[in-house]
N, C-alpha and C positions, 0 to 999 in steps of 0.2 A: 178350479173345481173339476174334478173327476168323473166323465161319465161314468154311466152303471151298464153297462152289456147285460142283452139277455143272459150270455151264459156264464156271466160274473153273479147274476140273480137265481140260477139255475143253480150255483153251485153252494150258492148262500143258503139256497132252501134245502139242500141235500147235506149240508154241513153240519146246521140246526138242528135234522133229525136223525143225524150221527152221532151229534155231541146227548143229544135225548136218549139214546140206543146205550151208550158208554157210562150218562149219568145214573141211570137205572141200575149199572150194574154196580157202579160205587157204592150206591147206594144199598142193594144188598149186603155188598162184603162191608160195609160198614155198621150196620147195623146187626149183622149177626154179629159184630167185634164188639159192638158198647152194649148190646143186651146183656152178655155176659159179664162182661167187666161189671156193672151193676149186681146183676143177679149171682154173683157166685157165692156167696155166701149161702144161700138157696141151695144151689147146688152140693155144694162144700156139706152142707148138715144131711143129705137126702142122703148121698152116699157115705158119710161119719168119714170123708178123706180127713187127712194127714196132710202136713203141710206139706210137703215133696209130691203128692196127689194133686194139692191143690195148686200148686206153680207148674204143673205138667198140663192142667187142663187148660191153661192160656200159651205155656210157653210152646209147646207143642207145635201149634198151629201157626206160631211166631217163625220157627225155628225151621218148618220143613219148608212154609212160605218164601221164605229168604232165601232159601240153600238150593230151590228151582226157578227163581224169576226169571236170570241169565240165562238157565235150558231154554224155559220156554218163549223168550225174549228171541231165541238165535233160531227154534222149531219151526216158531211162526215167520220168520223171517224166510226160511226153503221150504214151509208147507202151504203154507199161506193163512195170514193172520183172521180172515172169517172164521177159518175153520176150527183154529184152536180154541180163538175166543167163544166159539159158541160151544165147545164141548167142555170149556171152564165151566158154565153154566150147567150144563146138564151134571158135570159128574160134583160141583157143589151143592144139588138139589137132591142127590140120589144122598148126597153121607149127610143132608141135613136130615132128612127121614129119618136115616136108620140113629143117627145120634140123639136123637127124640125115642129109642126102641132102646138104651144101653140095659144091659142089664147089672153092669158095673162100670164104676170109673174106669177100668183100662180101657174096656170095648168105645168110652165116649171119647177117650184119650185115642185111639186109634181113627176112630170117625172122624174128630177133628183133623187128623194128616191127613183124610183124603180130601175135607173141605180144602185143608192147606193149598193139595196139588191146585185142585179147581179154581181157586181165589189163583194162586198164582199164573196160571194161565188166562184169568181176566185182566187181572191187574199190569201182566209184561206188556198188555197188549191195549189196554185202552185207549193210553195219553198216545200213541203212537197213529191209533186211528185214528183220532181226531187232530191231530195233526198233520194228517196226509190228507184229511176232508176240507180244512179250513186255508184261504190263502193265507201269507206268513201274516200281511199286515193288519189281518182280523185275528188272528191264532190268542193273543192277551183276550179277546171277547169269551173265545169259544173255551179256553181253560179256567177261566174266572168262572166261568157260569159250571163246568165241570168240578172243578175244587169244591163250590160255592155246597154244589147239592150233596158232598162230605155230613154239611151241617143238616141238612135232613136227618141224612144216616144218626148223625149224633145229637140231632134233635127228638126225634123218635124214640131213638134207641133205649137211654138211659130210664126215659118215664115209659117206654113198653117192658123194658126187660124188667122194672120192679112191678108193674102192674101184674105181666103175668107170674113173675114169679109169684105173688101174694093171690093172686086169684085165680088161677088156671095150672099151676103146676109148671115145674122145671123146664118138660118136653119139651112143649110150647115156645119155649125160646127157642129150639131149634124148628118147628115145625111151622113157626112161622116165616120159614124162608123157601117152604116146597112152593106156594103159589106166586110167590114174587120172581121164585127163579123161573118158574117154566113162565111168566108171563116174559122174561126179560130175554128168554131162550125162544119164545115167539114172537116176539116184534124185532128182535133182532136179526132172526131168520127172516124177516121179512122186510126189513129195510139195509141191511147192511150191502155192500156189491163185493162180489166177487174181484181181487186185488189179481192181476196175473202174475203168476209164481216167480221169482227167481230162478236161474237157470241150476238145475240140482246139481249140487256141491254134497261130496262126502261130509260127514255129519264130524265132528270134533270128539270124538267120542273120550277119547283118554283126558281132555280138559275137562272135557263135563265132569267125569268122574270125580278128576281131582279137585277141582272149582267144590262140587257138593261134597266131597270128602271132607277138605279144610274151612269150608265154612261150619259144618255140622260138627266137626271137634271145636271151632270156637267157641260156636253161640251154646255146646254141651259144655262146656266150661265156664265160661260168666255164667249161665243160667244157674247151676249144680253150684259155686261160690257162695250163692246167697243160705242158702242151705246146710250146705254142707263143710263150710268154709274154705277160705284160699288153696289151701295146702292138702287136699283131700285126692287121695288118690284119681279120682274120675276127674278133677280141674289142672290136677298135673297132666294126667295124659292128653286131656284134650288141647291143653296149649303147647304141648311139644310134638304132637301128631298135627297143630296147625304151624307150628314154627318148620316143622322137618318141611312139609308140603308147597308153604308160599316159594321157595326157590326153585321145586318143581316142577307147578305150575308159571312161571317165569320162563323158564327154560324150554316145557312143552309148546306152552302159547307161540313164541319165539320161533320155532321148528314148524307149526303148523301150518299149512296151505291157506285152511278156513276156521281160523280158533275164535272159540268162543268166546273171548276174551281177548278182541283186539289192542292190546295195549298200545298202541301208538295213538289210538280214541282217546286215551284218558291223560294223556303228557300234556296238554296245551294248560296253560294258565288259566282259563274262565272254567273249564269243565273241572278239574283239578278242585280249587278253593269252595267251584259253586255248590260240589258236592259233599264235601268236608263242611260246609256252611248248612245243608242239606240232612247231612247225619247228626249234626250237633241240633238242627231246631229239632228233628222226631225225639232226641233223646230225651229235649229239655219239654216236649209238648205233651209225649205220650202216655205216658202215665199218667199223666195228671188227673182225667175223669177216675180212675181205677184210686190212687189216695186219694180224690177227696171222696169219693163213694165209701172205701172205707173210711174215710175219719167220721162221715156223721155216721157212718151206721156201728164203728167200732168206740167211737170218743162220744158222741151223742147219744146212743142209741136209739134211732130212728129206722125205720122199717127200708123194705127194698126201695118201694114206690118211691115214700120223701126221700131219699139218697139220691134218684135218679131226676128228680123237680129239682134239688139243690145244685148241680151238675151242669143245669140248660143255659146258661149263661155264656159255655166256651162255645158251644154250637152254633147258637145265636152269634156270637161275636165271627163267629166264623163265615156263618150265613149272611150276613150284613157285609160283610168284609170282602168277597170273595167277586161277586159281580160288580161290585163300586171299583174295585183298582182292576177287574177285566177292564171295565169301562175306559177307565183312567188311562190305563197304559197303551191307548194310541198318542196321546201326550205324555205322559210320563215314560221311561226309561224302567223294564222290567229289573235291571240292576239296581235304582234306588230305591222301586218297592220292597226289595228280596231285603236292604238294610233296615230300612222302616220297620220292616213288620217282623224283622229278628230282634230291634228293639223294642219292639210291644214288649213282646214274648218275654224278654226279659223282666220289664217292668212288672207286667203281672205277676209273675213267679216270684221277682224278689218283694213288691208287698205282702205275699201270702207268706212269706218267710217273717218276717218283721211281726206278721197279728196269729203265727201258728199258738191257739188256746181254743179249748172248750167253750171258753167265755167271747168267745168274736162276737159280733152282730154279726148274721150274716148277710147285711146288705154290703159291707166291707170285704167279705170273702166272693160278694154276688158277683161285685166289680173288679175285681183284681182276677177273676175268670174271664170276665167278660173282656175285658182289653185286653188278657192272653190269648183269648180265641178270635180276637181281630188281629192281633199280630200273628197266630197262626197262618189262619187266613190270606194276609196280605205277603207274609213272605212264600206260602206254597204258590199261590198265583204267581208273584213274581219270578221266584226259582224256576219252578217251572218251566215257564216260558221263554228264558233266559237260556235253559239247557235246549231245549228242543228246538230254539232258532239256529243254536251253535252248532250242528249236525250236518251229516251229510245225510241224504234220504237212503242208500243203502245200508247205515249205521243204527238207524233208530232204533230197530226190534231190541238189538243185544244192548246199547246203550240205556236204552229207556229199563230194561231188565234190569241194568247194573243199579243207575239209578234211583230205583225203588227197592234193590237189593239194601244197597245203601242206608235208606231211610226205615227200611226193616231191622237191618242190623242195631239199630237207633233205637226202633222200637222194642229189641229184648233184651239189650243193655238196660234198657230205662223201665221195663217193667222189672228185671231183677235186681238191678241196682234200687230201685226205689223201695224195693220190698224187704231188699235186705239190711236198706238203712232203717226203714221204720221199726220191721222187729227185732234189732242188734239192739235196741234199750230194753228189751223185756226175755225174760227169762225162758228157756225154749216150753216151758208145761204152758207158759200163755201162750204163746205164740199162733198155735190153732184156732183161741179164741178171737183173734184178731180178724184173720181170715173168714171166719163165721159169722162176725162182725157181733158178739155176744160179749166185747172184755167189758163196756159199761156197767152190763147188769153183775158182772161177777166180780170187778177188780178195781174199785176208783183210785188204788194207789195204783194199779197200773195204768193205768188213763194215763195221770201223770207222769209217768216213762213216756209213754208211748208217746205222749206230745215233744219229747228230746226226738223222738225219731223223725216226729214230720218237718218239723224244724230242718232239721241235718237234711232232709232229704229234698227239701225246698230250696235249700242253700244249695248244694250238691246243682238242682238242674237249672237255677237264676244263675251259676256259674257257668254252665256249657251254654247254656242261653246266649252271654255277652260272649263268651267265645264264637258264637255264630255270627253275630254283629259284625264280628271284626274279620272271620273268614270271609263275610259275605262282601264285604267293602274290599277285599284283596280279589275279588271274582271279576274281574276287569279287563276284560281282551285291549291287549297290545292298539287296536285300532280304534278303543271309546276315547 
């Protein structure tokens, strides 16, 4: 038996209200992400967008998210990570306002890149503070219970974002995040401590550059694919302006004193497959609230609200999930939850593949969310934790950046690719109505396409799914 030190109890209770500091803001950036994803349809008809309008109003915030987390992962690392993370908050609260004031779809398109920056400056920098709060062999507690309150965000989200959208107006979706941000920008200035700085190293500037140059021609290439298709001028150039740049970036990183991108961090065998394991669960989980919000509201025709009550099942499953295997994994091994819970993930995906129809029960589709959203669940907790014990503490910031860079990139493959399977069965004049979530009332032959789409596109992510299973099982340090 191990005694408890006062200042083993001192750091437990200053741990607790870090990991509550960090969950707050998850919880934010998550629920302004599933209010929308619900509600866009709402949005979609207020402004009469176009389909390219309406994959900019998500992808946007996807795209510029990703292409800064590394910046701000390596800023906070020589500025020091209080400070960034609490002006993530402030400058997400200032463009959640004004995105609630758009006076057109570009201005909200625009708003959302500055939420972007702000999300990303919380997000490089959460799991890293509460991993510098928590000793190692509590750290599964304190990220289980962080992961866990995702499921808030996503339990919340989908039945606020249709509620307001049907009663209160579009705004609202956004303007429900100005009092949750300045409270999360006050308790955080009030409990967080001051981290002392790293000794100032020149900034990596030319990486930066090139790191956000080539990932923003990628993810403007998948994105712009679904659209516009493969071979579209704007998806050529951005894959040969990210192919010209990854050997540049190689080469820079290589030559740098302090790059932002230390590649010698990401060669070892567990960090390597964990993240590859990492990108394939986001791609196979993330969309998922987004099709099946549109399937009832475009195959069903059911309002915002019921779309977003039909949906509460991953959240839940994630919520249930997410502090049982914190708990777990001071006995269990963070490596055999990370496979566990990537074959959930699969499992659920491939039964919603097998019953995609109009005709399901939905207690059938309730449950095949819901044991998605526990393998969710149980593999972020595991990965997680898995990554951030494998570290060196002067690595985390840029790491933890990349990381989530990672699991971003995941997420706009998988919002585009998903979007682009479901309306590649229906003919482009429908395709708008999908997005509006309006083909029921206008189109029941198209209904019927559009069920070949959800299909393929369930297939498509119960694939990367079992792909992640089998990366996650290769995530194995030389020394387990």
């Amino acid at each position: 038996m191990v005694a408890v030190t006062p200042q083993d109890d001192t750091r437990m209770r200053y741990a607790w209200r870090v990991c509550a500091v960090t969950s707050l803001g998850l919880v934010l950036i998550g629920i302004a992400g599933s209010t929308l994803n619900v509600a866009l349809p709402t949005v979609v008809r207020h402004f009469h967008a176009d389909a390219l309008e309406s994959n900019w109003i998500l992808l946007s915030f996807l795209l510029v998210n990703t292409a800064s987390l590394v910046f701000f992962g390596r800023v906070a690392d020589l500025l020091g990570r209080r400070e960034v993370y609490l002006t993530g908050f402030a400058l997400f609260t200032v463009a959640s306002l004004l995105a609630g004031l758009s006076p057109d779809v570009w201005f909200l398109i625009a708003m959302r890149v500055l939420q972007a920056i702000g999300a990303a400056m919380i997000l490089a920098n959460g799991t890293v503070i509460i991993t510098d709060a928590f000793p190692p062999e509590r750290l599964s507690q304190g990220m289980g219970v962080y992961i866990g309150t995702l499921s808030v965000a996503q339990l919340a989200g989908p039945t606020l974002g249709g509620l307001i959208a049907e009663a209160a107006g579009w705004q609202w979706i956004f303007w429900v995040n100005v009092p949750a941000g300045l409270l999360a920008l006050g308790v955080g200035a009030a409990i967080l401590r001051k981290v002392p700085r790293q000794p100032k190293e020149p900034v990596d500037a030319l990486g930066n550059v090139l790191v956000f140059a080539a990932l923003s021609a990628l993810l403007l290439a998948l994105s712009t694919a679904g659209s516009s298709g493969p071979f579209s001028p704007v998806v050529l150039a951005g894959a040969g302006l990210f192919v010209v740049l990854v050997p540049l970036i190689v080469l820079a990183e290589r030559r740098a004193p302090n790059p932002v991108l230390d590649l010698r961090l990401f060669g070892g065998r567990l960090l390597t497959y964990a993240n590859l394991a990492s990108f394939c669960n986001a791609l196979a989980r993330s969309a998922l609230i987004l099709v099946v919000a549109l399937y009832f509201q475009a195959a069903r025709g059911v309002d915002a609200f019921a779309a977003g009550l039909s949906v509460l099942p991953v959240p839940v499953g994630i919520g249930l999930a997410s502090p049982i295997v914190g708990a777990l994994g001071r006995r269990v091994s963070p490596y055999a939850l990370s496979i566990g819970g990537a074959v959930l993930s699969a499992a659920g995906l491939g039964t919603l593949m097998l019953t995609a129809d109009p005709a399901t029960p939905y207690w059938v589709i309730g449950v095949s969310l819901f044991v998605a959203g526990c393998g969710s669940g149980t593999f972020l907790t595991g990965n997680t934790t898995q990554v951030m014990r494998a570290l060196p503490p002067g690595s985390l910031g840029v790491v933890n950046g990349f990381r989530v860079m990672v699991m971003n990139v995941g997420i706009v493959i998988s919002v585009g690719l998903s979007l682009s399977l479901l309306t590649a069965s229906v003919g482009p004049g429908v395709r708008a109505q999908v997005y509006a979530g309006t083909l029921s009332t206008l189109s029941p032959v198209a209904v019927g396409q559009l069920m070949d789409g959800f299909q393929r596109a369930y297939a498509v992510l119960f694939c990367v799914a079992l792909l992640g299973a089998v990366l996650a099982a290769l995530a194995r340090s030389r020394r387990s």
